[in-house]
Structure formats: C-alpha cells, structure tokens
N, C-alpha and C positions, 0 to 999 in steps of 0.2 A: 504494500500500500504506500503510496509515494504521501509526502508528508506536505502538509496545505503552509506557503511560505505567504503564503498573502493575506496582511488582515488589517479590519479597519484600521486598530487602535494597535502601538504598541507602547508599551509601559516598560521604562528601562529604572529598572529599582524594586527590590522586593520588600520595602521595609510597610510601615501600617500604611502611608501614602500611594505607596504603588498596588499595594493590596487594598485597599480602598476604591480606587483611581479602576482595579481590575474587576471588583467588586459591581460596581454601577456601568460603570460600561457594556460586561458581557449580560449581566442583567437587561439591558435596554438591547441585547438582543443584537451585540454588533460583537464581529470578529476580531478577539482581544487576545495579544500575545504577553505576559508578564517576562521579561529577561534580569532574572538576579544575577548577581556578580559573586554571591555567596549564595551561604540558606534564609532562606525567608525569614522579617522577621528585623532584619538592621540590627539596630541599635538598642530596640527593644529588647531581644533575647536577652539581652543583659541586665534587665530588672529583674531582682527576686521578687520585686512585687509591686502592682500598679492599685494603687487603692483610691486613685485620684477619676476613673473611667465613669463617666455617668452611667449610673443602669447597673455598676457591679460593681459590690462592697470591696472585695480583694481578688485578684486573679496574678502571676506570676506574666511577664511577658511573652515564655516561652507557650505557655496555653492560650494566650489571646493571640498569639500568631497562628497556630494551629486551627482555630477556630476560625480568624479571618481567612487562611488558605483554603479551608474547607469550603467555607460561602463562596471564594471567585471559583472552586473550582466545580461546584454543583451549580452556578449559574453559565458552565461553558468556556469558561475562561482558559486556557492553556498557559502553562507556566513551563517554565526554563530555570531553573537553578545550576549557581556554580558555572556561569557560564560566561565568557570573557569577551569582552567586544574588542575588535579591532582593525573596525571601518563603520563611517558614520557618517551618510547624506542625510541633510534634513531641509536642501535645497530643494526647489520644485513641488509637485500635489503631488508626488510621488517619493515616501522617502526610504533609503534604503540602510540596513543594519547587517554590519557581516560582525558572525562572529570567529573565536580563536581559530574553530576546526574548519573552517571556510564555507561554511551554511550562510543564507543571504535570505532576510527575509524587508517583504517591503509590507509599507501601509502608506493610508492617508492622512495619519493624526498619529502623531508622538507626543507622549505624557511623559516628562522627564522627572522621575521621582530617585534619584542616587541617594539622597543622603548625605550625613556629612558623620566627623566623628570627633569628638570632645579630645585636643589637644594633650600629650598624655606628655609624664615627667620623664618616660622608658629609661627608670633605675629597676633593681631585681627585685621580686615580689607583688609588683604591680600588677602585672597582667594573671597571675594564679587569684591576685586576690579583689576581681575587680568583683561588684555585687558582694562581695563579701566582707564589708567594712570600706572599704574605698570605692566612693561615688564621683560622679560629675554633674548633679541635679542633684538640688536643694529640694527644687519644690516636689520632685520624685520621692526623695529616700529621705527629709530631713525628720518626720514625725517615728521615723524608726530609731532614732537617738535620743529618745527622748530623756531628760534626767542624765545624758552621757556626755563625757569630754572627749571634745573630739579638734581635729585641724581641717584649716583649710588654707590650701595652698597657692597662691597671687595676690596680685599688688594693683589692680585694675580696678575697676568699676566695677564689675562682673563680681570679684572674690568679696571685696568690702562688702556689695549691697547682700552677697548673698550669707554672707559671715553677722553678717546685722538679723538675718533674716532669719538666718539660723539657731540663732541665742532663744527665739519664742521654744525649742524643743532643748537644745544644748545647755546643760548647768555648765561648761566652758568651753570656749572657742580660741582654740591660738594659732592665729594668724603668720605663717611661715613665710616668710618673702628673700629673696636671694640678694632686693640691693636695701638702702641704708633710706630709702625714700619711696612714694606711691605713685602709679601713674595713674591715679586716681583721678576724679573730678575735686576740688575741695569738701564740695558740702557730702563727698562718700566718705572723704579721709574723718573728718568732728565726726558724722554720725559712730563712726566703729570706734573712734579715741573716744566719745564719748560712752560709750557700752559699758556696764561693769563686768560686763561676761564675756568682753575679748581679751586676751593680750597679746603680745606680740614679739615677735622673733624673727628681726631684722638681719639682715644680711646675715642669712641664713636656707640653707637647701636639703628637703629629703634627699638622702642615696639610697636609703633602701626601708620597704615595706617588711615586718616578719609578721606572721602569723600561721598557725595550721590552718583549720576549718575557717578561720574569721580573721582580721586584724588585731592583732596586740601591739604592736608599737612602729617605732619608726627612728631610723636613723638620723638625726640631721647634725650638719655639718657647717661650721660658721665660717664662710666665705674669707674674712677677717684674719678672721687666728688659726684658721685649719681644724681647729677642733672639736672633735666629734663626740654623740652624747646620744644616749637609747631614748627613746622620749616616749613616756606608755601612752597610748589611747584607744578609743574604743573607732573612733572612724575618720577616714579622711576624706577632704572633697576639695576638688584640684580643679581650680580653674586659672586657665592658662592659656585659655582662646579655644578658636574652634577652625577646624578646618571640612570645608565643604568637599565633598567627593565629585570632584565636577573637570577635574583635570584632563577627561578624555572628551570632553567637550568644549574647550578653550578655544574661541576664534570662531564659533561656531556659533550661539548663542550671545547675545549679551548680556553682558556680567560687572559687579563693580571693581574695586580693587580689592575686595577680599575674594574675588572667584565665587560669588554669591551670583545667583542667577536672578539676572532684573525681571519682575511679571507686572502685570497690569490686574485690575481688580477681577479682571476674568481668568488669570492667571495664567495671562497670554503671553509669551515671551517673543522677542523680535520678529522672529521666524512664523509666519503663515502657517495654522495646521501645529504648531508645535507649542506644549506647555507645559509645564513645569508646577510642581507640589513638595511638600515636608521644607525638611531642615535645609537643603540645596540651594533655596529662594533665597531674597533679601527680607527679612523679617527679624523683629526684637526676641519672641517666645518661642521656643522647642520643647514640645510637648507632644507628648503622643493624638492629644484630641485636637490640637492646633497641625499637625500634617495629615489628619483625615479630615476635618475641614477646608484645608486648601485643596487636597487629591477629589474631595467630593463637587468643589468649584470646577476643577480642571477637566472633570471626567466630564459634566455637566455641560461645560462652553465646548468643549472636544467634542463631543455627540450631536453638538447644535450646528459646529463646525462639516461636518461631514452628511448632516443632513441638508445641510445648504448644498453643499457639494453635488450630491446623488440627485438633488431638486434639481438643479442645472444642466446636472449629466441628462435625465427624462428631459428637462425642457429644449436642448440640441437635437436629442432622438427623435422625439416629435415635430422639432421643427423642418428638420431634412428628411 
C-alpha cells in the first residue's frame, strides 16, 4: 500500500500545541500530518504534574500527552514521531517537507508548533534530576514546595519576578547569581531586596546538582575566591533565558532577535498558508493552556485558510 504524502495540514511539533493544532484540524475532517522531532508530548513530559489544567484536579504531563495523542489520532490524524526534517519549502500554495530518510510530503497549510526549551546551566546532575526537584516554571511546580527552601538561579527579570513569586509557597529563597550585580529592571531588583524570604548569593555559580530519587543539595562555587561549599535544598528553579526551537527555520519565516517567531492575532506568520502556535511564537507566558490556545487559533484560521483555497479551486472549475 503506497503511503498518502499529501495532506491539507501539516503540523511540525509534537508538543500540546501541535497536538492541539492536530486535534481540531483532522476533527474538521481535513488531511492532517503531525511531524515530531522526538516523542510526543515536548516539554510537557517533563512535568510530574500539571495541576494548573482546567477540567482536571492533577494529571502528570506524561498522561495528558497520551491522552491528547489519542484524541488527534481517533479523529484521523496521522502522526510521525522521532523524525528529523531536512528540507523545508513553505514558499508557494504548495509546500513541501522532506525528511532525514528522504520521504517528501507536501500540503496546503503549515502549522509550525516546534517548541522551544528552558535555557539549562549543563553542570552534572541536572538532567537525571530535572522534574525531580529542579524546575524551570514557577507557576508549574512552585505550590509543590510548599513550607521548603529552595534556589533559584538568574539575575534577570524573569528569576527576580519569579523568586518574589515564589516566597507565596517557599519558607526560603536564595537567589544564586554568577556576577556581583542584576540585569534586572530596578523596580524587580527593591521588590526581591525587599522580600524577607530571599537572600542572596552573589557572584556565585551551581557546578553540580546531587541527589538520588529527588534533589538534596547543590554545589556552588564563588566566582570571586574559587571556593566551593555543599548548599542543602529541597528545589531548584533556573532561569537563565529561553531558547526557541526554531533554528531549522531561520530565513524562512519571520522572526525577532530572539528567533521567536512573529504571528498576527490569527497566528499568521509572514508566509501565506503558514502558522505558527506554543512556546516558538513571540509571547510573554509559557504555559501548557497558553500553547493550546494559540494551536486552537492557528488550526482555526489554517482551516479557514484552505477553505478559501478549495472555494477558489471549485470556483476556476466551474468557471472553464
């Protein structure tokens, strides 16, 4: 049986966005291809637990992925995991997608749902212990420390608001920073020096995460004097920027200086026929309910997109 390369919609990103985006689409009854780059699921899998989801008390990310997969794939949808792109028109009504093994599939409407991934400190321990006392979302994981001391690691806007933010759950917050000053806004730097539940540990750098099943402590290191010092806690939360997953589409879309992908309220990106959903956009909040609402805009004007299209197509038919 030869395999169908041609379809309305393709959705390049498996996270809740593109699984959303794949959800409504093949629902409305149009030929929807999902192309992940991993396993379904993003950035999500890495919750031990989403308790912020309207409509459910507590669910792990790994289960509300599975659950979204299930929905796009009983309403038609075909999906692609673990599969590597590397060729990419999105020029013309016509656009085409080759991937690694030289399979080529084309559509009319591309939904570009990549993803992006929380800036990481890559010392040892980190990655064994990420969900597992070391977070990059406050408003994700902070009510799960609650009564605990915990760090968070930048000197940004981002760390401060979210180190303020986090004192409502945290009995203490110590604030790790690498230089002797903030690149803060002013009024983020008073509010956290004003906190009696931060303090702070200035020119100073985690090297290493320990813990078995969970986080216990943390190495840091004072930039300064060289010297090094175990430091116990219950969690870390590491903000230190964000980078979009957007680099195999550079030049091709437009984008700002963070490789953030520009949309319009339709969540329409430069390109005719092509849009863009989740964390990859230009947006302030990352949130799992904030990229199914963008992916549910984009599926939405994508469908409307292509209906216009096939109206056209009839209305040539008929006219010659």
């Amino acid at each position: 049986m030869t395999e169908n390369t041609h379809f309305d919609a393709i959705i390049i990103g498996g996270g809740p966005a593109g699984m959303t985006a794949g959800i409504y689409l093949s629902r409305a009854r149009l030929r929807t291809l999902i192309i992940s780059d991993g396993v379904l699921g993003g950035q999500m899998v890495l919750t031990h637990e989403i308790a912020n989801y309207p409509g459910v008390e507590s669910i792990s990310g790994y289960q509300l992925s599975n659950i979204m997969k299930k929905q796009a794939k009983n309403f038609g949808c075909t999906i692609k995991s673990n599969a590597q792109i590397s060729d990419l028109k999105l020029q013309g009504e016509i656009k085409t997608v080759t991937l690694a093994g030289g399979t080529t599939y084309t559509a009319n409407a591309i939904v570009l749902t990549p993803g992006g991934r929380s800036r990481t400190l890559n010392v040892p321990g980190e990655e064994t212990l990420k969900g597992q006392g070391i977070s990059y979302c406050a408003t994700c994981d902070g009510d799960f420390f609650t009564g605990k001391e915990i760090v968070v690691v930048g000197g940004g806007n981002s760390a401060l608001e979210e180190a303020v933010s986090l004192t409502k759950y945290a009995s203490k917050v110590t604030i790790v920073h690498q230089f002797d000053h903030f690149q803060a806004f002013e009024y983020a730097i008073e509010e956290a020096r004003a906190n009696p539940r931060i303090n702070f540990l200035m020119e100073s750098a985690i090297t290493r995460f320990h813990g078995n099943e969970k986080l216990e402590s943390v190495d840091i290191k004072n930039m300064k004097t060289g010297e090094q010092q175990n430091f116990r806690t219950d969690g870390a939360f590491i903000f230190i920027g964000y980078v979009p997953n957007t680099g195999f589409i550079k030049g091709k879309v437009e984008m700002n200086q963070n490789n953030e992908i520009i949309v319009n309220s339709d969540m329409a990106t430069s390109i005719p026929g092509v849009y863009a959903a989740g964390d990859s956009i230009v947006k302030r909040f990352r949130q799992v309910t904030t990229a199914v609402g963008d992916a549910t805009v984009a599926a939405l004007a994508s469908s409307d997109y292509l209906h216009q299209m096939k109206t056209k197509e009839l209305h040539k038919s008929l006219t010659y």
